[in-house]
C-alpha positions as CSV (number, residue, x, y, z in Angstrom):
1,X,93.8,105.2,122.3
2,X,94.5,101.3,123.5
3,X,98.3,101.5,124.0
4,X,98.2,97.5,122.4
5,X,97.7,98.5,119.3
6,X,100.7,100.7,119.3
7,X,103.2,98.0,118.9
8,X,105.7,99.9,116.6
9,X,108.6,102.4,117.7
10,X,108.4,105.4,115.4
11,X,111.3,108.2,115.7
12,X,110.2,111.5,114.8
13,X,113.1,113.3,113.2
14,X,113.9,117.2,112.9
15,X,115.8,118.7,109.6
16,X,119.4,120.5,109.7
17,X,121.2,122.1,106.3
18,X,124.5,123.1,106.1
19,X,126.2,125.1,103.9
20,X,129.7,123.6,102.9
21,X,131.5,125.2,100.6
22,X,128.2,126.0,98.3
23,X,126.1,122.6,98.7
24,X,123.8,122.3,101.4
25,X,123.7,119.3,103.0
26,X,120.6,117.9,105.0
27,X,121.3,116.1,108.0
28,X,118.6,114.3,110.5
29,X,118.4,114.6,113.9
30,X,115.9,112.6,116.1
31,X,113.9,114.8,118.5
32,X,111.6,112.1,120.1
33,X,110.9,108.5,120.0
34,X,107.1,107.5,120.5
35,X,104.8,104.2,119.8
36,X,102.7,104.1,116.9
37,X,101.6,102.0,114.3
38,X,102.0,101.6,110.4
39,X,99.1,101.4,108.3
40,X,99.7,100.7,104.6
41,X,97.2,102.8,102.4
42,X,98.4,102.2,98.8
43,X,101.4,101.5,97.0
44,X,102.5,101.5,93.3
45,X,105.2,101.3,90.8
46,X,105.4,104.1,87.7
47,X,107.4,105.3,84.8
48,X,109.0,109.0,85.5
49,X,111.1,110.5,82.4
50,X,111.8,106.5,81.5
51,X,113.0,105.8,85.4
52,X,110.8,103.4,87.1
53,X,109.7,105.1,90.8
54,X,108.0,103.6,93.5
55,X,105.6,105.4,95.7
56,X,104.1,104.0,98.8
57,X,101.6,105.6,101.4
58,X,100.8,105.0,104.8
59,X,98.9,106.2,108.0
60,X,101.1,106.4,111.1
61,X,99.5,106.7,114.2
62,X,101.3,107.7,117.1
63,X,101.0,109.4,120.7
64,X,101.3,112.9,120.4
65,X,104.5,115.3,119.9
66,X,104.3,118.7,120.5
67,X,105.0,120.8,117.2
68,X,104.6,118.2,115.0
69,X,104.9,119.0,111.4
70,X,105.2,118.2,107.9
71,X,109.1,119.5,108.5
72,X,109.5,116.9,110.8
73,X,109.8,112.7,109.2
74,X,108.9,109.8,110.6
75,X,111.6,106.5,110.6
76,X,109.6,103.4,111.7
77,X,112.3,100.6,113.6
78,X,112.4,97.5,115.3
79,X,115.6,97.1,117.1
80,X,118.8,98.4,115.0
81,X,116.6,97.7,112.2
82,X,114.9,101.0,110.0
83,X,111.8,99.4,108.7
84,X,110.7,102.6,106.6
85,X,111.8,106.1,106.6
86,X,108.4,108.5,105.7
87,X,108.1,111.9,104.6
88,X,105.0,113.7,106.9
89,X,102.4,114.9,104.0
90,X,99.7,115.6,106.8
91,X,99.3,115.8,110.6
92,X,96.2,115.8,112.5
93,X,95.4,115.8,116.5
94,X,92.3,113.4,115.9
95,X,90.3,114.4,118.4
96,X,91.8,117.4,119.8
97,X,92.6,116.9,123.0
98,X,96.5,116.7,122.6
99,X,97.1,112.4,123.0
100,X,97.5,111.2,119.5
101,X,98.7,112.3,115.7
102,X,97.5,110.6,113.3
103,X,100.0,110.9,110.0
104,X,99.7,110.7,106.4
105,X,102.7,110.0,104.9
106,X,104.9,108.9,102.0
107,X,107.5,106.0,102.3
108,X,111.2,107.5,101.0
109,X,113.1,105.0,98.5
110,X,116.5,105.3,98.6
């Protein structure tokens, strides 16, 4: 892996409900920060029960994290900046050997 191409900070983030008073609440908590990069796959725009929805995909590569899952969700930032908050659809160790993942993911709209 040529550490130039990984110009992007990408914070891998770890899931915590509560239970308040009968509503779960799901909080984030970032677990690592690694470099990566973003690579747009597709993106498009549709009609769900007459609400227009947005759905964008992507393939983050990024130096490995042990335990990685599709639990975990990647936020891409620059800065103070969040550049895209994605939701881990699949996670492979390309080659094996325990020094990159490489991520399919979908982007989360607000």
């Amino acid at each position: 892996m040529r550490g130039g191409s990984l110009r992007h900070t990408i914070q891998i983030q770890s899931a915590t409900s509560a239970n308040d008073a009968g509503e779960v609440t799901v909080t984030y908590t970032t677990v690592a920060t690694r470099r990566g990069s973003v690579r747009w796959l597709s993106g498009k725009e549709m009609f769900t029960a007459g609400q227009p929805e947005a759905r964008a995909e992507a393939e983050i590569k990024l130096r490995y994290y042990d335990g990685l899952t599709q639990k975990h969700r990647l936020v891409w930032v620059e800065g103070a900046t969040t550049k895209g908050t994605f939701n881990i659809e699949s996670v492979a160790d390309r080659q094996g050997r325990g020094h990159e993942h490489l991520c399919r993911c979908t982007e989360v709209f607000a």
